[in-house]
C-alpha positions in Angstrom: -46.9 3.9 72.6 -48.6 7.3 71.9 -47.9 9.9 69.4 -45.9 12.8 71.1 -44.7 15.1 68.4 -45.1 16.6 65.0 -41.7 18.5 64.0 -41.6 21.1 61.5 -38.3 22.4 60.3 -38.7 25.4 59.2 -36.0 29.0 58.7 -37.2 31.1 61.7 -38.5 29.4 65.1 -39.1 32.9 66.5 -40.7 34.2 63.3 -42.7 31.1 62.8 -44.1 30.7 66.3 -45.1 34.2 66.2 -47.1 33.9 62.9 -48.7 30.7 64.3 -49.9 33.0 67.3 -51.3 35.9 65.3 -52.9 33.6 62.6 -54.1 30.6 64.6 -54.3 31.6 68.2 -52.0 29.0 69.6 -49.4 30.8 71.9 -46.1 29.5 72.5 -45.4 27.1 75.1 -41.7 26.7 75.2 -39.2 28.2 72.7 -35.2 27.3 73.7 -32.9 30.2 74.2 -30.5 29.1 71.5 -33.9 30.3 69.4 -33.9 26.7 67.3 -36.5 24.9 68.7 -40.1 26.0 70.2 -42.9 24.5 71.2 -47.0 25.5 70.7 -50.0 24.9 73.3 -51.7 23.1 71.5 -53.2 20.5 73.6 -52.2 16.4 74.4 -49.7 16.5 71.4 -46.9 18.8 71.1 -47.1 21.0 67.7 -42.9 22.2 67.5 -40.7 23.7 65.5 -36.9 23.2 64.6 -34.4 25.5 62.8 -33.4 24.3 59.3 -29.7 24.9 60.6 -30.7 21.7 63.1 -31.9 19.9 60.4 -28.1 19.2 59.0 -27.4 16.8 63.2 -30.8 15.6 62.4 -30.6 14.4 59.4 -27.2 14.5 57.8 -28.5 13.1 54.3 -30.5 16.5 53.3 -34.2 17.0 53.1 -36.4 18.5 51.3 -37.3 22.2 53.2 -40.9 23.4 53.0 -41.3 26.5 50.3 -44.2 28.5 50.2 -43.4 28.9 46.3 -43.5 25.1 45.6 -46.1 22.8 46.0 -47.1 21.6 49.8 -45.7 18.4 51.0 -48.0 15.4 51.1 -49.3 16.3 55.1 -51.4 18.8 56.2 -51.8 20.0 60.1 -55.1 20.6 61.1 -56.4 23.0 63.6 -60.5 22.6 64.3 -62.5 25.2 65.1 -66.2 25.9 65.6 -66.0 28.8 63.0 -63.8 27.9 59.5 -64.9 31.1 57.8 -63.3 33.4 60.9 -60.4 31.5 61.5 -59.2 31.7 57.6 -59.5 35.5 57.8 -57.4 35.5 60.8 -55.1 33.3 59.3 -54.9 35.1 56.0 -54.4 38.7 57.4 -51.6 36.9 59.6 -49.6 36.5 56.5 -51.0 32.6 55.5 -52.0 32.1 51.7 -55.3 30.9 51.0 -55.5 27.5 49.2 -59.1 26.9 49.2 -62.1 28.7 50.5 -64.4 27.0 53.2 -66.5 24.1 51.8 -69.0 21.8 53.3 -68.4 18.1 52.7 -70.6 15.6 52.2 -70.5 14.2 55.9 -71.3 18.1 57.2 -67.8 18.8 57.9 -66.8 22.4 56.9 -62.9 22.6 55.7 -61.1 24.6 54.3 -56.9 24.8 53.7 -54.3 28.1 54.0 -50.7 28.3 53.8 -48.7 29.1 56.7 -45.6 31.4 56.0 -42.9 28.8 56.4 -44.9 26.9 53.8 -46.6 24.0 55.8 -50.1 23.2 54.4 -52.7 23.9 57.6 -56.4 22.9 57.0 -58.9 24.5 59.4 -62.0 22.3 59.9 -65.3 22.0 62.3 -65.4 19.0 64.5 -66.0 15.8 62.0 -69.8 15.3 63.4 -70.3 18.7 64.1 
């Protein structure tokens, strides 16, 4: 077994894989006609989202939808990068909200965490060890 996918429901495929473009650089690698589901290149594992209106097949129980206005939900996604500082700015004049400015942790890492539009929590880190 390998891990494939992480799923983000979110109001706007279109919208949010075009703000995930501008802010983090990650251009889209499929997104369905129907407009409720796209995919980002992002590497071995596929970063996608689903339309909120999907969610209901999905999961017919109700879940909790990501609000920018409440506090994040208990996962982050995390994008590294050889240069934190840049890739907040990018992120921020892309419409993300800042959560917390780059820091250096103890074990040299450099992290720091935005907003995206839809909501999700996104940290943007160096390479742990670099």
């Amino acid at each position: 077994m390998k891990f494939g996918y992480t799923i983000v429901y979110v109001p706007d495929v279109a919208a949010t894989i075009d703000f995930y473009g501008r802010a983090f650089g990650l251009p889209a690698k499929f997104v369905h006609d129907a407009g409720d589901y796209g995919e980002l290149e992002t590497g071995e594992t596929t970063l996608a989202f689903v339309a909120d209106t999907l969610a209901s097949d999905n999961l017919p129980a109700g879940y909790q939808r990501s609000d920018p206005s409440a506090l994040p939900f208990g996962i982050e996604l995390t994008f590294v990068t050889d240069d934190v500082p840049a890739a907040v700015a990018r992120a921020v004049a892309a419409g993300a909200s800042l959560v917390s400015e780059p820091k250096t942790k103890p074990w040299g890492q450099i992290v720091a965490y935005v907003r995206a539009a839809e909501g999700t929590l996104v940290e943007l880190c160096t390479p742990v060890g670099g």
